[in-house]
N, C-alpha and C positions, 0 to 999 in steps of 0.2 A: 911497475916501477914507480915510487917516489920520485915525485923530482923536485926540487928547491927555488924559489922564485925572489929574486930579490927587487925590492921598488926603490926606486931610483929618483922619486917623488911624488907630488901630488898634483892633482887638477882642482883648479879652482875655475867652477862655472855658475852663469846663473840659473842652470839647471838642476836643481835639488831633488828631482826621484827620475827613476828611467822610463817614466810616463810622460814626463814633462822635455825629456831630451829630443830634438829635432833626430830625423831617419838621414846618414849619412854627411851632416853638421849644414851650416847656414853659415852666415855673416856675420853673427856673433863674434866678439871676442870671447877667449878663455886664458886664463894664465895655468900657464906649468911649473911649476916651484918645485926645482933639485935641491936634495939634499944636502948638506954644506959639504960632506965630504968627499960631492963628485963633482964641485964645481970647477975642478981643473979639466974634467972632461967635457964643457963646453966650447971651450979653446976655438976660436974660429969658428963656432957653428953659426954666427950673425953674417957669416960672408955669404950663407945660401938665403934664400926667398921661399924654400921650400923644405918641408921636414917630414919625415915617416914618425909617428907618433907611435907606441905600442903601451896599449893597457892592461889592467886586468881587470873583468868585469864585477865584481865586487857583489853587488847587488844582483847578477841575474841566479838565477832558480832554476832547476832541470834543465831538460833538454829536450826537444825532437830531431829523431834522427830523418823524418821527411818534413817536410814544409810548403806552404807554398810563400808569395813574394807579392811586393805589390806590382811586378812585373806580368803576371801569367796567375794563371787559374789553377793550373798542372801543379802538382806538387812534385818537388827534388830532395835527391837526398842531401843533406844541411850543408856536408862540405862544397856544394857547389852548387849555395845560396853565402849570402852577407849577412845571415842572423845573428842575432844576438845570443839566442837558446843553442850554445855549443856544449858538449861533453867537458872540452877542456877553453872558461870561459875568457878569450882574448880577443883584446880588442885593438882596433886599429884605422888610422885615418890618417891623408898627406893632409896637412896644414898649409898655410902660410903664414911665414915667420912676418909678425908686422913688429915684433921691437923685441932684443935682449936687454935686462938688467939686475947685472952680476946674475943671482940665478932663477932667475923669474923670465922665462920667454913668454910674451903674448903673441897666439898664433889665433889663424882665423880659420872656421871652419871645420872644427873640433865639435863630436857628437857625445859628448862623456858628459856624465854627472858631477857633482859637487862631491870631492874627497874620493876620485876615481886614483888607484894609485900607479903609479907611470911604471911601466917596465924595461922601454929603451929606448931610445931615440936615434936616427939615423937622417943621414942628409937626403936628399930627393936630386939624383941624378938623370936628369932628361933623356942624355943617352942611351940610360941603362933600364931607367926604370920605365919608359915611356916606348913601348915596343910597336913600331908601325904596322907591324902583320898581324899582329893576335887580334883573334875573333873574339866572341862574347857566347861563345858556348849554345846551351839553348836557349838563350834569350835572343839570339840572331834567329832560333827555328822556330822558335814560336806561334802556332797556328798564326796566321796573319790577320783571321775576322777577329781576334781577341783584343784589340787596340788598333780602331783607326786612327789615322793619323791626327784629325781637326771631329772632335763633338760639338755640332753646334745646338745652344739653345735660346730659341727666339723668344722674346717680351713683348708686348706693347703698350704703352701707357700712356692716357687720355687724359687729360687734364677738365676739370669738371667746373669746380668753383670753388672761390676760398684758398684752401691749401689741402685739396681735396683733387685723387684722381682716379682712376680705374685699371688695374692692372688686369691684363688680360694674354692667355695662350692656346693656342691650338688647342680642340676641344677639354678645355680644361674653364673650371668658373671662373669666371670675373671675380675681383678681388678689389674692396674700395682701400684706396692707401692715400697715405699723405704724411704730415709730422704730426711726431711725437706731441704731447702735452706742454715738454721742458720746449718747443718752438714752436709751440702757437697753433699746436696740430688738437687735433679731439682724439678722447682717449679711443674709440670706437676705432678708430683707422691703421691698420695695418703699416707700419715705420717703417722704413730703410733698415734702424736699427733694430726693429724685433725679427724683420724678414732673416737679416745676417745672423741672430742669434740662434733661431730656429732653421736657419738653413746646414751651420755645423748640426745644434744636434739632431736632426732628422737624418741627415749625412751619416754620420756615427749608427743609429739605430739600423739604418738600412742595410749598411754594410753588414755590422755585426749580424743579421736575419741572414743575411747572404751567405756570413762563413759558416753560422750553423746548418745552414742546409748542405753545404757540400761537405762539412765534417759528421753530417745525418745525427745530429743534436738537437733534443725538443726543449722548449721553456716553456712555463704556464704560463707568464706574463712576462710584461714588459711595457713600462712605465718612465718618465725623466721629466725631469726638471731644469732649467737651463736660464743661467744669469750672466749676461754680460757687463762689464764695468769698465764704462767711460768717466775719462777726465779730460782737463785741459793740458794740452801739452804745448809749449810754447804759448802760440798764439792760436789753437786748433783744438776743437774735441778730437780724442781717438781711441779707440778701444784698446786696454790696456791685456786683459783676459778673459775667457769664458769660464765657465765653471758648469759643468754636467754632471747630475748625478742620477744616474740611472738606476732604478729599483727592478729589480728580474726575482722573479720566481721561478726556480726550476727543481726537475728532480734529478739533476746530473749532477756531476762534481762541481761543487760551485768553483773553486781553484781552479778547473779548468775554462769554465764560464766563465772566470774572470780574464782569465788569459785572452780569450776570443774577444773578449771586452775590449782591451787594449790593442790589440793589433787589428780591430773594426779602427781604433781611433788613430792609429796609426798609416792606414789605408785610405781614411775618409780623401777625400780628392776637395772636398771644400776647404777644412782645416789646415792641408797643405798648403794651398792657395793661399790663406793668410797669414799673413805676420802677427797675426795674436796668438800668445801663450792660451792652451787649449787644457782645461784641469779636470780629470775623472776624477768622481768620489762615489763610485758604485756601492750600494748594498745589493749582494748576493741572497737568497734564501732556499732552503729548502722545503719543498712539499711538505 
């Protein structure tokens, strides 16, 4: 069956490819801009704090019908997972409503792309939609070794001389660190800020090695390159983005290898921890 979909507006984010969109939205603002001739179906929607957003994924490409999740290592089948790679591709997040004007809502916590097109909007009733009993399926069964609860990872850093120190961990080498060149550091010494640049992309590599092994996919190589770019903002340096570009040779479907690319980047556990915009610019090859 054909069915008809009509958009009802658009998304404006500063999210411009679905690489670049945060997993489940952040604190970001985004504005929603309805079309003029449904702005009489706003009518009251500023008296709620909370909104069901409904999209249409525009941008995504195929599907799988199993998956796994950054929850569990098991793969499910897609309708009960929160993937993006749907057969029929809809998209969907509660907001909150931070301002109406005329027909531009700014809602917060919105996971959509630049020019995502809207398909309907509904209010967020606590009563109804907030159900005290419902479980979380298998993500309540989930082997329990697979995610304890507290990972701890210990450091310790020795102060030597100058602006010079020695960073050291359980059988692992000693590492001399101090600043960077831009404050007074020598370039020889391992930075705060090279550590964090190479901590996503090693993060990213690793994972990605991870999910090809359990999706039993080989690569010849595997290579990257990785720039971070700081400014001053206000009165503070702070990293504004990274930028990884990974070089793979394989002899698998690169398409698919790029796929596993992306959601290794989307999994990293470092990159989520930060607040910087994180940019893949992979080259794929084949044998």
């Amino acid at each position: 069956m054909d069915i008809k979909i009509k958009s009802i507006g658009i998304i404006h984010s500063r999210y411009k490819t679905r690489e670049e969109a945060p997993r489940q939205g952040k604190e970001e603002i985004s504005e929603v801009e309805i079309l003029d001739k449904y702005i009489e179906g706003l009518k009251d929607v500023e008296s709620f704090s909370h909104l069901h957003i409904f999209y249409f994924l525009h941008k995504s490409e195929g599907y799988l019908l199993s998956t796994t999740t950054p929850h569990d290592i098991e793969e499910h089948g897609v309708f009960a997972t929160r993937s993006p790679n749907r057969p029929t591709p809809l998209g969907y997040a509660v907001v909150e409503l931070v301002e109406r004007k005329n027909n531009i809502l700014k809602v917060r916590g919105l996971d959509a792309i630049e020019g995502t097109p809207v398909i309907d909007i509904k209010p967020y009733f606590p009563e109804i939609d907030a159900r005290p009993f419902a479980n979380d399926g298998w993500k309540g069964k989930r082997k329990t070794g697979f995610t304890p609860r507290v990972y701890e990872y210990r450091t310790e850093t020795e102060w030597k001389a100058g602006k010079e120190a020695i960073l050291r961990s359980a059988q692992k080498t000693d590492v001399c660190v101090g600043c960077p060149p831009e404050f007074g550091g020598k370039p020889v010494y391992w930075s705060p800020e090279h550590l964090l640049i190479a901590s996503v992309e090693i993060c990213i590599m690793t994972t990605f090695l991870d999910l090809l092994s359990k999706k039993k996919c080989c690569i010849s190589s595997y290579k990257s390159k990785a720039v971070g770019k700081a400014q001053l903002s206000g009165r503070i340096f702070k990293f504004t983005n990274i930028e990884i570009k990974p070089i793979i040779v394989t002899d698998e479907n690169t398409d698919k290898i790029k796929e596993f690319l992306y959601k290794a980047a989307d999994k990293c556990m470092v990159s989520n921890t930060l607040n910087i915009e994180v940019v893949l610019k992979p080259e794929i090859m084949k044998v």
